[in-house]
Backbone as JSON, one array per atom type, in Angstrom:
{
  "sequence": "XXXXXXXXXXXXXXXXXXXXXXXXXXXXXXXXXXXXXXXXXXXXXXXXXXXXXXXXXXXXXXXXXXXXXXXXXXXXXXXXXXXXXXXXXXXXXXXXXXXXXXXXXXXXXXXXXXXXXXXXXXXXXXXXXXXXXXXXXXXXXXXXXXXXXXXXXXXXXXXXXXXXXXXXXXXXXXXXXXXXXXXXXXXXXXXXXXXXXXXXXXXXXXXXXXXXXXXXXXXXXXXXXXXXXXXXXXXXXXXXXXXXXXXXXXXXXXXXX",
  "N": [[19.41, 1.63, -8.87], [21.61, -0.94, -7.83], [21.15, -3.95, -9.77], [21.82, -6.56, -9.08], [20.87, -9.48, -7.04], [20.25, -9.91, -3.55], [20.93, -11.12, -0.48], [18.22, -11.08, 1.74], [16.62, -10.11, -0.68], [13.36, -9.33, -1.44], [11.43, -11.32, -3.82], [10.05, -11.91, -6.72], [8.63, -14.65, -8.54], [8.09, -15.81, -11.61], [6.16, -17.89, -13.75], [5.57, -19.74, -16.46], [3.37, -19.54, -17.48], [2.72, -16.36, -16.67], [2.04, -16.81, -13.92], [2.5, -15.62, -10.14], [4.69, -15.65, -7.63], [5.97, -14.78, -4.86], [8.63, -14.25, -2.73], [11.2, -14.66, 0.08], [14.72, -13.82, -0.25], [15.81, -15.71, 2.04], [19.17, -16.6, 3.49], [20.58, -19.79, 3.9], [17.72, -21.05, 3.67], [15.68, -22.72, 1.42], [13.9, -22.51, -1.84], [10.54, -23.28, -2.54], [8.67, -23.77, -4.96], [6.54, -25.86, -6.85], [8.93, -27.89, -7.3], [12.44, -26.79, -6.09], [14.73, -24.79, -4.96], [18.03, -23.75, -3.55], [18.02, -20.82, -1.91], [20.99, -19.47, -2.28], [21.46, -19.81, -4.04], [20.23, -18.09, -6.06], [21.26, -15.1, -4.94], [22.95, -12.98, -6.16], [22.82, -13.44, -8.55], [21.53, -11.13, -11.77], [18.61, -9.17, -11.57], [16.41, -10.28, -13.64], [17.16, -12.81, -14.74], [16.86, -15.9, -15.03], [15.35, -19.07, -13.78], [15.85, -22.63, -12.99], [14.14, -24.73, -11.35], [14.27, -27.55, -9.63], [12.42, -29.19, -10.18], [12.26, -29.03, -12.92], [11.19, -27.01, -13.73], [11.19, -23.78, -15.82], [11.9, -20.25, -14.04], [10.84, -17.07, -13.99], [12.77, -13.89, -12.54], [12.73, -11.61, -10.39], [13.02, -8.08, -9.26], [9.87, -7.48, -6.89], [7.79, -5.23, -8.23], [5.88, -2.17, -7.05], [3.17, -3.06, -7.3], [3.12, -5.56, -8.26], [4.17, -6.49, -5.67], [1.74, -6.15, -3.65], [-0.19, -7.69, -3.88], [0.12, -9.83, -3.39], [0.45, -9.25, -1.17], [1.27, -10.74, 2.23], [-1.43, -11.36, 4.68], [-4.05, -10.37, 6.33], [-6.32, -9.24, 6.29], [-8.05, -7.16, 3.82], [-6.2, -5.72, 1.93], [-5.38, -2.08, 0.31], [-5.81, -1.91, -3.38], [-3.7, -1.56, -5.64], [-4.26, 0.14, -8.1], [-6.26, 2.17, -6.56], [-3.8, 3.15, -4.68], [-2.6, 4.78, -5.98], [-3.96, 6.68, -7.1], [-4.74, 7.6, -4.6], [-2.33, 8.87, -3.52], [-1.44, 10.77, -5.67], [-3.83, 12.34, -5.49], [-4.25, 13.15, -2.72], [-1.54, 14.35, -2.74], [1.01, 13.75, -1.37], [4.21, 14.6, -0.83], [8.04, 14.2, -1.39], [9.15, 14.53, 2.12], [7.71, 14.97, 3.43], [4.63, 15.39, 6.27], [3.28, 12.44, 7.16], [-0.17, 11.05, 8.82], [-1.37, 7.74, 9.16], [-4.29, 6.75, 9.5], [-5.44, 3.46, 10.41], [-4.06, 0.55, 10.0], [-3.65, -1.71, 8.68], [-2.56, -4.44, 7.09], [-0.4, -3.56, 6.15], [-0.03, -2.22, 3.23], [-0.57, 0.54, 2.56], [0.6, 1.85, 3.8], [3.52, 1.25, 3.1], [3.58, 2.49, 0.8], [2.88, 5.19, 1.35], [5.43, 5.32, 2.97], [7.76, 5.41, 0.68], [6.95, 7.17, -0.56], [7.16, 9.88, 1.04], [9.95, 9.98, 1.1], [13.61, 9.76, 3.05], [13.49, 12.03, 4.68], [10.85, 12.76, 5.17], [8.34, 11.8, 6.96], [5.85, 9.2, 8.38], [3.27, 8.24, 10.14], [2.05, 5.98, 11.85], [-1.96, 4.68, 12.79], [-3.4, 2.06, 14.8], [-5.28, -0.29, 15.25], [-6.01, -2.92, 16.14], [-3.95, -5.26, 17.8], [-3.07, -7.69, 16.03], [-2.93, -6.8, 13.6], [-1.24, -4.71, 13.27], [1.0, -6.03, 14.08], [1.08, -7.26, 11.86], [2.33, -5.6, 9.82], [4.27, -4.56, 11.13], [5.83, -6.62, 10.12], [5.77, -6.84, 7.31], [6.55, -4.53, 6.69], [9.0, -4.62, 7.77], [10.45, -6.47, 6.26], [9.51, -5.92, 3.18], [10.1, -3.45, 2.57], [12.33, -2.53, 4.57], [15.06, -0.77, 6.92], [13.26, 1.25, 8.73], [13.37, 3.86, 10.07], [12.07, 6.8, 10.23], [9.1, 5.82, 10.68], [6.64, 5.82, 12.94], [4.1, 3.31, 14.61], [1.76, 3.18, 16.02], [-0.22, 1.01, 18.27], [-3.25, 2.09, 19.19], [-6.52, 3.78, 19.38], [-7.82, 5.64, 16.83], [-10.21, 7.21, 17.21], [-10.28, 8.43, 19.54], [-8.41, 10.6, 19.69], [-5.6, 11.83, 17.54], [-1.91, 11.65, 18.57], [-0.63, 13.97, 17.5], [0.03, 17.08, 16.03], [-0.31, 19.74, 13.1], [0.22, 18.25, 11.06], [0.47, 17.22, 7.55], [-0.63, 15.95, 5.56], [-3.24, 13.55, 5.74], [-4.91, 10.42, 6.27], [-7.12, 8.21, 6.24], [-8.47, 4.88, 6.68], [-10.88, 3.74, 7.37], [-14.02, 2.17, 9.22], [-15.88, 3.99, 9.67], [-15.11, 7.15, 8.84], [-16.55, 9.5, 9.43], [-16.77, 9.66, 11.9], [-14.43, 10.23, 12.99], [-13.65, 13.09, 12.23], [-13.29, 15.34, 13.77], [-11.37, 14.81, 15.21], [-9.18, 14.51, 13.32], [-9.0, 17.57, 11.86], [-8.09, 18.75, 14.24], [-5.79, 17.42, 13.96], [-4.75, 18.09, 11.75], [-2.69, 20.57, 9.53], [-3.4, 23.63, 8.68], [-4.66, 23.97, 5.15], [-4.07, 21.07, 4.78], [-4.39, 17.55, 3.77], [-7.31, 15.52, 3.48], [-7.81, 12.42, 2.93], [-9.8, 10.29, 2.92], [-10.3, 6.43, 3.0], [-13.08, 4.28, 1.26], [-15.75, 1.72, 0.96], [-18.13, 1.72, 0.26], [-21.29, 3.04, -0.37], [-23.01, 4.19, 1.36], [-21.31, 4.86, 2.99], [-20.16, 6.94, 1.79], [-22.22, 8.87, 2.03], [-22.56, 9.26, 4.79], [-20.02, 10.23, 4.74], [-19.48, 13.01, 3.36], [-21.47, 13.89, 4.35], [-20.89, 14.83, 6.72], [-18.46, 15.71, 6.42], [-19.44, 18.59, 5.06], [-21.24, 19.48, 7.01], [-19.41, 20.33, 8.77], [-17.59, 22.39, 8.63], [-15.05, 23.02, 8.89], [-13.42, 21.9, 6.89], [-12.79, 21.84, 3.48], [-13.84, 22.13, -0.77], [-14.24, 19.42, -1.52], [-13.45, 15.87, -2.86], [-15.37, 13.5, -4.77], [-14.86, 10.26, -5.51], [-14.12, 7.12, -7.83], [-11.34, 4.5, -8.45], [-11.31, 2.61, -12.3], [-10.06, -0.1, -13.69], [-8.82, -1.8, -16.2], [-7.61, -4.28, -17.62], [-5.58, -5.27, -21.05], [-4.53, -7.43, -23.79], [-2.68, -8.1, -25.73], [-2.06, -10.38, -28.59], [-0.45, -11.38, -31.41], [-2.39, -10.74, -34.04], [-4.32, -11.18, -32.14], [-5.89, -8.6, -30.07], [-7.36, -7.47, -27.17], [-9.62, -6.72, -24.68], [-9.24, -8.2, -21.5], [-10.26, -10.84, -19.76], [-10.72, -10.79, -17.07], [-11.87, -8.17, -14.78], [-10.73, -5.29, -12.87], [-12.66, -3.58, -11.0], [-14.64, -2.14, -9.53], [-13.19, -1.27, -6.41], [-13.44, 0.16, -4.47], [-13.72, 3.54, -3.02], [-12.44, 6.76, -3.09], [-12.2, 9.39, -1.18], [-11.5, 12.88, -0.82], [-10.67, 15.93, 0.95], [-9.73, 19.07, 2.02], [-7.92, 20.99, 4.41], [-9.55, 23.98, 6.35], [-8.57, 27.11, 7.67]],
  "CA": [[19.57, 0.5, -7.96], [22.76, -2.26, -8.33], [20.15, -5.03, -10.61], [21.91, -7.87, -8.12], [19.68, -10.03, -5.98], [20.59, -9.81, -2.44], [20.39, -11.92, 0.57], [16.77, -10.87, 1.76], [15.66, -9.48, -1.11], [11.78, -9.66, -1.92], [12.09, -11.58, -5.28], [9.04, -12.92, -7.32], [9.38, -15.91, -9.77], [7.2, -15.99, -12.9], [5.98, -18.84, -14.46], [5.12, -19.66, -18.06], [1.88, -18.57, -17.3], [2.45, -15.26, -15.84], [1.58, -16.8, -12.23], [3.83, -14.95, -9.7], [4.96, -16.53, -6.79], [7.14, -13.98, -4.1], [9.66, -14.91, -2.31], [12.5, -13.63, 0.33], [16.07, -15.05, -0.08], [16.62, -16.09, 3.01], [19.9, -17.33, 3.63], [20.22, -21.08, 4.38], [17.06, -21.63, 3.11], [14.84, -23.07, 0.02], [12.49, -21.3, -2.81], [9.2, -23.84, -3.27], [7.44, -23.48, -5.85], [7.07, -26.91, -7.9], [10.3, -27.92, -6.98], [13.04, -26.49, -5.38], [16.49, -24.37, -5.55], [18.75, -23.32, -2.19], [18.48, -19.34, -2.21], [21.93, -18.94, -2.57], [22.02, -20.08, -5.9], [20.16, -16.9, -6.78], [21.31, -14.7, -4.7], [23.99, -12.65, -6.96], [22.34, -13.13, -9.92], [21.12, -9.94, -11.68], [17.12, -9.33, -12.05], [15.77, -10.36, -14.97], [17.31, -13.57, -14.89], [15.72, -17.56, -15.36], [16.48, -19.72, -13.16], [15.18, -23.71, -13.14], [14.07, -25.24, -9.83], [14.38, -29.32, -9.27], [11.0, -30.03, -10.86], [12.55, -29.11, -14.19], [10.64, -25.77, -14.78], [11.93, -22.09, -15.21], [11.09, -19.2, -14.0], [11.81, -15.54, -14.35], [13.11, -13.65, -11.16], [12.79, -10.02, -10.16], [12.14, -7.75, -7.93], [8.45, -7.1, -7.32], [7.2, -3.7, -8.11], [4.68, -2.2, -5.63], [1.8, -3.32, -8.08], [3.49, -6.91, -8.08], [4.03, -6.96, -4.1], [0.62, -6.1, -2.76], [-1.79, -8.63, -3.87], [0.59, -11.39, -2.63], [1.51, -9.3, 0.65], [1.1, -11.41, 3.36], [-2.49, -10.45, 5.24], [-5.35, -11.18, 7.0], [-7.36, -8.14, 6.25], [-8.28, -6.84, 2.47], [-5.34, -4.0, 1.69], [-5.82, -1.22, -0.81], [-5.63, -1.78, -4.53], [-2.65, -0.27, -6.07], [-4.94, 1.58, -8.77], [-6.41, 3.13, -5.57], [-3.2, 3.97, -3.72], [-1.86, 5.66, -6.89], [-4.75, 7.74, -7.56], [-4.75, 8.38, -3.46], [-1.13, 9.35, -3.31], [-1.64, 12.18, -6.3], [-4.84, 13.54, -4.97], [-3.81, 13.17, -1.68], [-0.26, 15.05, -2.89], [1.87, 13.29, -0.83], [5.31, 14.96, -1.64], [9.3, 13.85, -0.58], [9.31, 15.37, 3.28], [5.57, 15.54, 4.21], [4.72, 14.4, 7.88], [1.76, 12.1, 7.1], [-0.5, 10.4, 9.34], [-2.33, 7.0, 8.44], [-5.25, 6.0, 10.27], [-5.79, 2.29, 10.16], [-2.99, 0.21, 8.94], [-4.38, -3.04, 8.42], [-1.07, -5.46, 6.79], [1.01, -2.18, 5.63], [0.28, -2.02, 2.25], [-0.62, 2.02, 2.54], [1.84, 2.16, 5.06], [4.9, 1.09, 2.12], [3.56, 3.71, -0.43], [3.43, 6.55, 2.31], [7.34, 5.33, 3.06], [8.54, 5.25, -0.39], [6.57, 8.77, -1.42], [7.53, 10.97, 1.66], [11.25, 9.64, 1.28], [14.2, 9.92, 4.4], [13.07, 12.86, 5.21], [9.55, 12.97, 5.35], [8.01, 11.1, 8.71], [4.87, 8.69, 8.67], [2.9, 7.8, 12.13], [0.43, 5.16, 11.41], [-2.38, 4.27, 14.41], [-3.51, 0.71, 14.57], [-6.19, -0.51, 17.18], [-5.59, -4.2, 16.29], [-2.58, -5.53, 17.69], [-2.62, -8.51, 14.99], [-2.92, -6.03, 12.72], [0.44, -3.45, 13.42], [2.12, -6.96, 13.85], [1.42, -7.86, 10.21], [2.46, -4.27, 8.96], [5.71, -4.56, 11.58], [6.49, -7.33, 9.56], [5.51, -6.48, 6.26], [7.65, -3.24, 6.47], [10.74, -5.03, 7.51], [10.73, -7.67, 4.9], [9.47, -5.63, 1.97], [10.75, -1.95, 2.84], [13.64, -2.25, 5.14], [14.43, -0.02, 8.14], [12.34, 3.15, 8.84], [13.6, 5.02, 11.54], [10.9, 8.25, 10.25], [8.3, 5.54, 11.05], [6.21, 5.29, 13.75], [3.35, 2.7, 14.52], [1.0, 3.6, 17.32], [-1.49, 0.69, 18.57], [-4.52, 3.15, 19.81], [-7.91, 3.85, 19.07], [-7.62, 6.9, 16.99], [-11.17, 7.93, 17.06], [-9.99, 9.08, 20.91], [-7.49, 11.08, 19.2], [-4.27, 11.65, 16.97], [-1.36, 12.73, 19.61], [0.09, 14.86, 16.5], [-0.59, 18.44, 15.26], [0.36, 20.29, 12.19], [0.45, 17.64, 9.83], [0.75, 17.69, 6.01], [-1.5, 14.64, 4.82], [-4.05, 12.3, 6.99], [-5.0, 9.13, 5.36], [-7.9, 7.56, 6.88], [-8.96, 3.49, 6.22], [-11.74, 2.91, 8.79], [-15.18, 1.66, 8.66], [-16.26, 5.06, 10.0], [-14.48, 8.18, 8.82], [-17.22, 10.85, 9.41], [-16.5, 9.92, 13.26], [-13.18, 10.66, 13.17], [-13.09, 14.39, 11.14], [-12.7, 16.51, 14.64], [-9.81, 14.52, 15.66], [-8.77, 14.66, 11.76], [-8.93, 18.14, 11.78], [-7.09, 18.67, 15.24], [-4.27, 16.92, 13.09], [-3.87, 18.71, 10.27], [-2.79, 22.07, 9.14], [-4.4, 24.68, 7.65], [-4.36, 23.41, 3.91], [-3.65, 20.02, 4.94], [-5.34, 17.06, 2.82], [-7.52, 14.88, 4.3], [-8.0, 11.67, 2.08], [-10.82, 9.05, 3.31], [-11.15, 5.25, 1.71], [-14.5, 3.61, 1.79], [-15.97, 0.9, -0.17], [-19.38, 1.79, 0.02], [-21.95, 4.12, -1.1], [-23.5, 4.33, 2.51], [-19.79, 5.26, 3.68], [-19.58, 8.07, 1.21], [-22.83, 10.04, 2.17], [-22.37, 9.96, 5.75], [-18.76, 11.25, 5.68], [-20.41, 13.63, 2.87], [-22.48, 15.0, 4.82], [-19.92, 15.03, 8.26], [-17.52, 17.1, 6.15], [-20.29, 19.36, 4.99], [-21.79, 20.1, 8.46], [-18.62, 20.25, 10.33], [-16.78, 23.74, 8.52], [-13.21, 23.04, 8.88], [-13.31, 21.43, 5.16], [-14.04, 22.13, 2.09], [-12.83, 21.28, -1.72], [-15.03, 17.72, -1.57], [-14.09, 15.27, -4.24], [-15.7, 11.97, -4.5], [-14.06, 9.35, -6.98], [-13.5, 5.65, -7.61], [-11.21, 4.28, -9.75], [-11.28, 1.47, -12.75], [-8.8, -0.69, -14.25], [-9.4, -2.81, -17.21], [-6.43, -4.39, -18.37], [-5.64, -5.47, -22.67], [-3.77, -8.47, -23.86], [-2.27, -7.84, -27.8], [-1.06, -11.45, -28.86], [-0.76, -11.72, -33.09], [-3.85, -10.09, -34.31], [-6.01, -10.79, -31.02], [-5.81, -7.3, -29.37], [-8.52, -7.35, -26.62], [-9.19, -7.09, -23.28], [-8.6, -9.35, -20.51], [-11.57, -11.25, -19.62], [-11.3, -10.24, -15.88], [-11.43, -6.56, -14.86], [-10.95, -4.94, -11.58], [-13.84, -2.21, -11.57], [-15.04, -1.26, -7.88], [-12.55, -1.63, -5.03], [-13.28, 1.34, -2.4], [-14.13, 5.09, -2.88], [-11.88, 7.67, -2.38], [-12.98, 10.86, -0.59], [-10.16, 14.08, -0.71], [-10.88, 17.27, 1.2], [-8.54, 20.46, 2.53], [-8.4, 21.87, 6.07], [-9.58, 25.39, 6.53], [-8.27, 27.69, 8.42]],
  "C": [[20.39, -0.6, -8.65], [21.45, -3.48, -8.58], [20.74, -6.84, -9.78], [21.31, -8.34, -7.6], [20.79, -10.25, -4.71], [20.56, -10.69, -1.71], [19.61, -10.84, 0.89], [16.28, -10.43, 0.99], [14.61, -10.34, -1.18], [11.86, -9.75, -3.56], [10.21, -12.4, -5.42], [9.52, -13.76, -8.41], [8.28, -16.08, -10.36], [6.95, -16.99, -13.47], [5.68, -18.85, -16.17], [3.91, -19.06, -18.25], [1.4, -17.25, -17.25], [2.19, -15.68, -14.2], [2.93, -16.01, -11.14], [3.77, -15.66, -8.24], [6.38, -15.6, -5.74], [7.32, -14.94, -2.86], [10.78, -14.37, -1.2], [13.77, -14.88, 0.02], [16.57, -15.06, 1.08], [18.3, -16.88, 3.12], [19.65, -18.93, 4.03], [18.47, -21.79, 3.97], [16.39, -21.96, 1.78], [13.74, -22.79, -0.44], [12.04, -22.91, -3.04], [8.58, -24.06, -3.55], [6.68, -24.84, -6.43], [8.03, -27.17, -8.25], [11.05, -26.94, -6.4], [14.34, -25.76, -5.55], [16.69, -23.67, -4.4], [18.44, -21.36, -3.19], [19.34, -18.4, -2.77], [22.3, -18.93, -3.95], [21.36, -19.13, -6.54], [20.27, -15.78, -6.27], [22.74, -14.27, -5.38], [23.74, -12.77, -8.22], [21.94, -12.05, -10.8], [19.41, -10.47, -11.99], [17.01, -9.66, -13.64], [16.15, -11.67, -15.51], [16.13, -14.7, -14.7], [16.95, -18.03, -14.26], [15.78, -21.04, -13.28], [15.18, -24.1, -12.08], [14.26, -27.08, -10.44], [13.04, -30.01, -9.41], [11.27, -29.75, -12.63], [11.97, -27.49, -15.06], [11.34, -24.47, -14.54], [11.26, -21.25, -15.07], [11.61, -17.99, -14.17], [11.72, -14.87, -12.99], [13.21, -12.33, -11.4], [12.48, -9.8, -9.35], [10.65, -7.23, -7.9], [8.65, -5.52, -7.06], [6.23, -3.57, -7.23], [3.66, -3.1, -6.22], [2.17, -4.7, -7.69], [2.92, -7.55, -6.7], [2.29, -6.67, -3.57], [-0.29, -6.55, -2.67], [-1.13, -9.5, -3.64], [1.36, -10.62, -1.45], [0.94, -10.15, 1.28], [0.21, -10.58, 4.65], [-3.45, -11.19, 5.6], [-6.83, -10.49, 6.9], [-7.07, -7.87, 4.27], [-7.08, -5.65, 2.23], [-5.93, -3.38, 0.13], [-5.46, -1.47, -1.87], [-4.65, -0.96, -5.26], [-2.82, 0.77, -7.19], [-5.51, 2.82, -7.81], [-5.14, 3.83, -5.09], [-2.44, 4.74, -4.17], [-2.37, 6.76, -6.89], [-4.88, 8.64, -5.68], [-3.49, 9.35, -3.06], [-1.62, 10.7, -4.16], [-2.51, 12.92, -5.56], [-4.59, 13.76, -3.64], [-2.64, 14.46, -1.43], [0.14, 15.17, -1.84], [3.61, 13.91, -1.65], [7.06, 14.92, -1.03], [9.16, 14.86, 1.02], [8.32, 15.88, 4.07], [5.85, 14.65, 5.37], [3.01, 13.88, 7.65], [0.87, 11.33, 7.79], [-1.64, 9.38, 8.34], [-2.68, 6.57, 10.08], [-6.26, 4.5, 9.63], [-4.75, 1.1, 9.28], [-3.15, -1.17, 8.18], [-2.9, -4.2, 8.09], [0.07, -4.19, 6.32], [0.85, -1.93, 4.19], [0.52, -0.26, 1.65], [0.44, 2.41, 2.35], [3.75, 2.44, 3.96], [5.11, 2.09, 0.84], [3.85, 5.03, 0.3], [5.25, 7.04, 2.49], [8.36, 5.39, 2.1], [7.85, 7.03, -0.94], [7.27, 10.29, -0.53], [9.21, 10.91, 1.95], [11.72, 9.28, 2.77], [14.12, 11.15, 5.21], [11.93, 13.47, 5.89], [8.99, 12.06, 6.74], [6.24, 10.43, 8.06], [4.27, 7.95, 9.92], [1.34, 7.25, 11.49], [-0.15, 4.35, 12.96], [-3.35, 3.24, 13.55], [-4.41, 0.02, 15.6], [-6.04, -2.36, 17.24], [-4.46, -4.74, 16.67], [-2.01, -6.89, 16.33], [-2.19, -7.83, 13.82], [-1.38, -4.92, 12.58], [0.98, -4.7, 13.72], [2.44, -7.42, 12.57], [2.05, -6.48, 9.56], [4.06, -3.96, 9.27], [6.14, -4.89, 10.65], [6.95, -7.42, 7.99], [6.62, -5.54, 5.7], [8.86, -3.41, 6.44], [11.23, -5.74, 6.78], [10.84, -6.87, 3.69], [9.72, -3.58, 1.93], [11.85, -1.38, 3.09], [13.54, -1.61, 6.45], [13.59, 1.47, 7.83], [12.37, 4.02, 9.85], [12.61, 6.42, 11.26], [9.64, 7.38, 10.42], [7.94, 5.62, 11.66], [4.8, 4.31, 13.41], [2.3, 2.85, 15.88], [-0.33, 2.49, 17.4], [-2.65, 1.84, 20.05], [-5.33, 3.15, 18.57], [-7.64, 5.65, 18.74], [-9.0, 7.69, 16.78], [-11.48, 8.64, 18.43], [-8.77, 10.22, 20.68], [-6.18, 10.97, 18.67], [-3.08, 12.73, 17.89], [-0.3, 13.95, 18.84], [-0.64, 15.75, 16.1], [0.36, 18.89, 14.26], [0.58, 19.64, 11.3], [0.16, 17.8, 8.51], [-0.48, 17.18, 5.57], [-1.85, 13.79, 6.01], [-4.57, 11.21, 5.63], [-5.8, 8.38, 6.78], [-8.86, 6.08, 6.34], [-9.56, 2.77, 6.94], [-13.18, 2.83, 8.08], [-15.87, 3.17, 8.63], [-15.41, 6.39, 10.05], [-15.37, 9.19, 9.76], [-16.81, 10.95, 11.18], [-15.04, 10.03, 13.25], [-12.68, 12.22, 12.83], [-12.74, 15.25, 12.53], [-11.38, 15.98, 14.95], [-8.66, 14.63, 14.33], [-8.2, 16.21, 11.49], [-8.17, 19.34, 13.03], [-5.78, 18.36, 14.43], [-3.95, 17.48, 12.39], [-3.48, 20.14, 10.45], [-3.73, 23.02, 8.0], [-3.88, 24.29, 6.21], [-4.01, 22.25, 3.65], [-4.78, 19.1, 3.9], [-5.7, 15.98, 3.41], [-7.99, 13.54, 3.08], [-8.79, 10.24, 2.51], [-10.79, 7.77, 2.19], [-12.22, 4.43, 2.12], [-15.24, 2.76, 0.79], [-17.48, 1.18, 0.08], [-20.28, 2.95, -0.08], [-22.68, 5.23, 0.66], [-22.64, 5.4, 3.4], [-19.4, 7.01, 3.27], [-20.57, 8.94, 1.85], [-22.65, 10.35, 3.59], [-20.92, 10.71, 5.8], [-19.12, 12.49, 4.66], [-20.72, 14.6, 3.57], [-21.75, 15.56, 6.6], [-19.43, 15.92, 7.42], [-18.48, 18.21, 5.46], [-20.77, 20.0, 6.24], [-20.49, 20.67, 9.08], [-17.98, 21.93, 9.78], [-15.4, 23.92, 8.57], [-13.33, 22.01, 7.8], [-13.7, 21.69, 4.53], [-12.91, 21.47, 1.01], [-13.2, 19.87, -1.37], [-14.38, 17.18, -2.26], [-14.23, 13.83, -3.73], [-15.27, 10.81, -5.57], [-14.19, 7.96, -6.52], [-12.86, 5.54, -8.88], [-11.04, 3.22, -10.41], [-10.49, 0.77, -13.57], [-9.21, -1.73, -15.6], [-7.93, -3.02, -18.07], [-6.3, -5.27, -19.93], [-4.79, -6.76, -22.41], [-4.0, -8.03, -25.09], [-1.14, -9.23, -27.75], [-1.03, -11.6, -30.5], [-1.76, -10.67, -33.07], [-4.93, -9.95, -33.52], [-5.43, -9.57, -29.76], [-7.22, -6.89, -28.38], [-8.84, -7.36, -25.1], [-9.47, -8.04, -22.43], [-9.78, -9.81, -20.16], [-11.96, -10.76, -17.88], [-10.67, -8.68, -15.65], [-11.81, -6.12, -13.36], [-11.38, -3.92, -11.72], [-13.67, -1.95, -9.93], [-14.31, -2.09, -6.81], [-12.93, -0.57, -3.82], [-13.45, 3.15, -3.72], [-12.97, 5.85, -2.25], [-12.35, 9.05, -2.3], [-11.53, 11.83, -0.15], [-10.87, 15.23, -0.45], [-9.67, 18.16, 1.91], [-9.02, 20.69, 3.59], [-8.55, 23.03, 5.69], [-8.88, 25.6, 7.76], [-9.22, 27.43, 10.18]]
}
């Protein structure tokens, strides 16, 4: 990727601190943070540059990585943790050209990993029963993605059904999976991967015990995963005083035949 900053790109600005602070470059308008600087004046710059706003301080400019973008997307609902949507993507095995359905889209954060893993080839159809909700994910997608013509966005209630068969990968982010697995399993294909997230313990045994009873799944696994990040400054090598441990449960099973 040309290391230029664009008009619209999605740019974060770093402080001395580490604080991050994203950003689009709109044309015609102004980045502020603690002071101020017209867009244009960093639009053409390459990443990795400083730039000083009109309060005197600098910052460092890039583009955000997913990890960056998704705890300052723009939301109204909790999105997934990007230690989760790493470890969901692998086990999930999401792969360039898969047709994957997400159920529940909430601000898009899924939604932008699905579109960046299954490439221009691959197709994602995400169902949305909130309309506030597929408006923040519209928006989300076109700011920090681009276009997506293999998108779709479907507001419906998909625990009345998914109007797709044969799919690769399902991706389900509702309060209630276990009520969803016949219409789940309508969707998929034989060997398809069905990948549930659920933040609670309650969450896990009933869908548990749904994909146990029901016979069109098998290959369980139940996981969460934990992050604990270091800081090495001089001689103090230690970790970080806050640590993101329990965000959500992920649940991965296979269609049978």
């Amino acid at each position: 990727m040309d290391p230029t900053l664009r008009e619209n790109d999605a740019v974060i600005f770093i402080d001395r601190k580490g604080r991050r602070y994203l950003k689009l470059l709109r044309p015609g308008q102004r980045i502020i943070i603690r002071g101020e600087i017209a867009a244009e004046r960093v639009v053409g710059l390459s990443e990795g540059s400083r730039v000083t706003l009109s309060g005197g301080e600098s910052f460092l400019v890039l583009r955000p990585t997913y990890a960056d973008l998704v705890p300052l997307l723009p939301r109204s609902a909790q999105v997934i943790y990007p230690k989760d949507t790493g470890a969901m993507l692998l086990w999930g095995d999401v792969f360039p050209g898969a047709t994957v359905i997400e159920g529940g889209t909430g601000a898009g954060a899924l939604t932008l990993a699905l579109l960046r893993a299954v490439g221009p080839e691959g197709r994602v159809i995400s169902y949305e029963v909130r309309e506030d909700f597929a408006a923040a994910a519209r928006r989300n997608v076109a700011a920090f993605f681009g276009p997506a013509p293999n998108w779709s966005l479907k507001l419906r209630d998909l625990y009345l059904g998914f109007e797709e068969t044969g799919a690769d990968r399902l991706f389900l982010d509702l309060p209630e999976p276990n009520r969803a697995l016949d219409v789940a399993a309508r969707a998929l294909r034989p060997g398809g991967v069905l990948v549930c997230y659920v933040p609670t313990t309650v969450q896990i045994k009933e869908t548990a015990d749904a994909l146990a009873s029901d016979g069109r799944f098998a290959e369980t696994e139940i996981f969460e995963t934990l992050m604990r990040n270091w800081q090495a400054k001089g001689l103090s090598v230690r970790p970080v005083h806050r640590m993101v441990a329990h965000s959500g449960f992920i649940i991965v099973a296979r269609r049978l035949v």
